[in-house]
N, C-alpha and C positions, 0 to 999 in steps of 0.2 A: 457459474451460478453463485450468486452471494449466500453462504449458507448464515445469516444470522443467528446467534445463538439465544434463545428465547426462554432457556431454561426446562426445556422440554424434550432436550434432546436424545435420538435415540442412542443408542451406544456404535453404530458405527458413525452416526454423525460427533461423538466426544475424540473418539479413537481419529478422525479427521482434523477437527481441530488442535488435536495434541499434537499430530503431525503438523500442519501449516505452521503451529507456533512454532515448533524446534527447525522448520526452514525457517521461517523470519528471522529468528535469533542465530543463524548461522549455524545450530549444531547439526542439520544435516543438510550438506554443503551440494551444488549445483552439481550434476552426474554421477553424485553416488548413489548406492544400492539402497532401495529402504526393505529390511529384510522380514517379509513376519512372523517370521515364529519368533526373530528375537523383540519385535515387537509386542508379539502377543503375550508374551512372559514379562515383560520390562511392565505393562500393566493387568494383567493377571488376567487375561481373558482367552479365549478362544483364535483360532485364526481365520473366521469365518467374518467379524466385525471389522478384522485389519482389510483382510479383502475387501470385503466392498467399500473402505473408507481410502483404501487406492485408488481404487477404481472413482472414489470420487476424486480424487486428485488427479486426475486423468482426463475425468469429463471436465473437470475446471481448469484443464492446460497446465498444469504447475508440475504434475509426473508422467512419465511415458513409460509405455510397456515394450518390452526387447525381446523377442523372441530365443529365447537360451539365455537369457542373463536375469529377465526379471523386470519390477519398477524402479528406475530412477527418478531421480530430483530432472526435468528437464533445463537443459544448457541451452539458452535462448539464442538464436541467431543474434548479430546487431541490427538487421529487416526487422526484424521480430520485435527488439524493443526499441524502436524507433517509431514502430504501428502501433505497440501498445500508450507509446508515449503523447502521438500524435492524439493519440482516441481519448486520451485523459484531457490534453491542452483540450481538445472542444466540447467536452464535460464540464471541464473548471468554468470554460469562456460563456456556455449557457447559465450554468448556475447563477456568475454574475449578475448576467443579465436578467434571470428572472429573479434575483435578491434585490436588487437595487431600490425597491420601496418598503424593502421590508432592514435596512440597516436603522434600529433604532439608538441609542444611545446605548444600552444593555450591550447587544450585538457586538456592536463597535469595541467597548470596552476588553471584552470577555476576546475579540480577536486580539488586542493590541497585547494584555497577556498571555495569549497562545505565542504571540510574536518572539515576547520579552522571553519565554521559556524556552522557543528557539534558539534564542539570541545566545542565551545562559548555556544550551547544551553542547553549542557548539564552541562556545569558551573554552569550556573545559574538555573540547576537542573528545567526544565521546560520541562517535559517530551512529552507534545505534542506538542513545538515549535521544539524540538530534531527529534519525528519519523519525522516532515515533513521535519525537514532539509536531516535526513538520505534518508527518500523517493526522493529528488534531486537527490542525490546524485546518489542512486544507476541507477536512471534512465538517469543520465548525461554517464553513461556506454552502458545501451542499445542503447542513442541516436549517440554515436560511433561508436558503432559496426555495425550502419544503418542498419538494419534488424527490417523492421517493423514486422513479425510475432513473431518474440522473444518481442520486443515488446506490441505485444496485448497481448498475452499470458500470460506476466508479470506481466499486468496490470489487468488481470483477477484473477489472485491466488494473488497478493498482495491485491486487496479490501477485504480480508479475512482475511487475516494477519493484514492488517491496526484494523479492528474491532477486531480482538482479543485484539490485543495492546493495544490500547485506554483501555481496560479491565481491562486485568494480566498487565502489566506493572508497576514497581515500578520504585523509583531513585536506587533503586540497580540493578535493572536489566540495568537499563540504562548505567547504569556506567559502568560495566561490556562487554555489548552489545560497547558502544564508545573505548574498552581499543583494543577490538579485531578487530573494525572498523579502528581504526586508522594501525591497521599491515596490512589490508585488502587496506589501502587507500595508505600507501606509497610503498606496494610493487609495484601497479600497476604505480606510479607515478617515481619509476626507473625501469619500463621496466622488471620486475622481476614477468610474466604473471604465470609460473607455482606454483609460492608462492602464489601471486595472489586466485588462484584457489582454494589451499588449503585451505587460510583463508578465503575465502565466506562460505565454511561448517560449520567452527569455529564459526564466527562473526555471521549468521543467527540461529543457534542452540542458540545460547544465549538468542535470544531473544522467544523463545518457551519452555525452559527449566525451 
């Protein structure tokens, strides 16, 4: 479930997202314990809002519950993120196709520097300022192709892929991952959608391989 943050959030939905963020940034690592009461004291609350902001990390696949041990960070099979990966490639490959009349000069530009940002963070070989640039990016396409259930959808199988990442990721995969992004970025930037298509399968396999 995409929980967007609307600014209206309840407090086990903050308590959620502070968690997803410290997995995305790596500080709580795939199989570890997320503990709450040290949670609930690290932000000065209760341990009734960590609970169920578990529990939403649970229904969103990103933690599992162990019976005698607790909730962990879930350790993805490679099935696992090969389906999530799979479910994203025919997310990206729709959005193309329902953007494709809507690439106007603005668009195009505002991608080519999401690209150039890419390009930059992978330079400087900095592998988690790179996925978030990449994460822009590809979401600067679904915001395009205005279809918010591609959209959620996206946003749901990528929080999976984001934690994997942060994981298996090296500066070689990165590199590798950027070389295919960047065919993936300028074909869509001359209007060249069925190239396009092709290399989202390329460019996203890279990065699970």
């Amino acid at each position: 479930m995409n929980r967007v943050n609307h600014g209206k959030e309840s407090l086990p939905e903050k308590v959620y997202h502070h968690l997803l963020q410290q997995i995305l940034n790596g500080v709580i690592k795939a199989g570890e314990k997320i503990i709450e009461e040290d949670v609930a004291r690290d932000l000065g609350t209760s341990r009734a809002p960590v609970r169920e902001a578990l529990y939403l990390l649970k229904v969103d696949g990103i933690a599992e519950r162990i019976p005698r041990i607790g909730t962990i960070v879930k350790d993805f099979s490679d099935k696992e993120i090969i389906e999530y990966n799979d479910a994203v490639i025919g997310l990206l490959q729709s959005a193309i196709e329902q953007s494709q009349p809507k690439w106007d000069d603005t668009n195009r530009h505002r991608l080519q520097v999401l690209g150039d940002e890419a390009d930059e963070a992978c330079r400087l070989e900095d592998v988690q300022l790179y996925q978030s640039r990449v994460e822009q990016l590809i979401t600067h396409v679904f915001i395009v192709s205005d279809n918010k259930a591609l959209m959620r959808f996206y946003k749901e199988a990528n929080h999976i892929l984001m934690v994997f990442a942060q994981v298996k990721w090296t500066r070689e995969t990165m590199k590798n991952f950027n070389r295919e992004l960047n065919v993936f970025t300028s074909s869509l930037v001359e209007g060249k959608f069925d190239d396009a298509k092709k290399a989202v399968k390329v460019t996203l396999d890279q990065g699970v391989i």
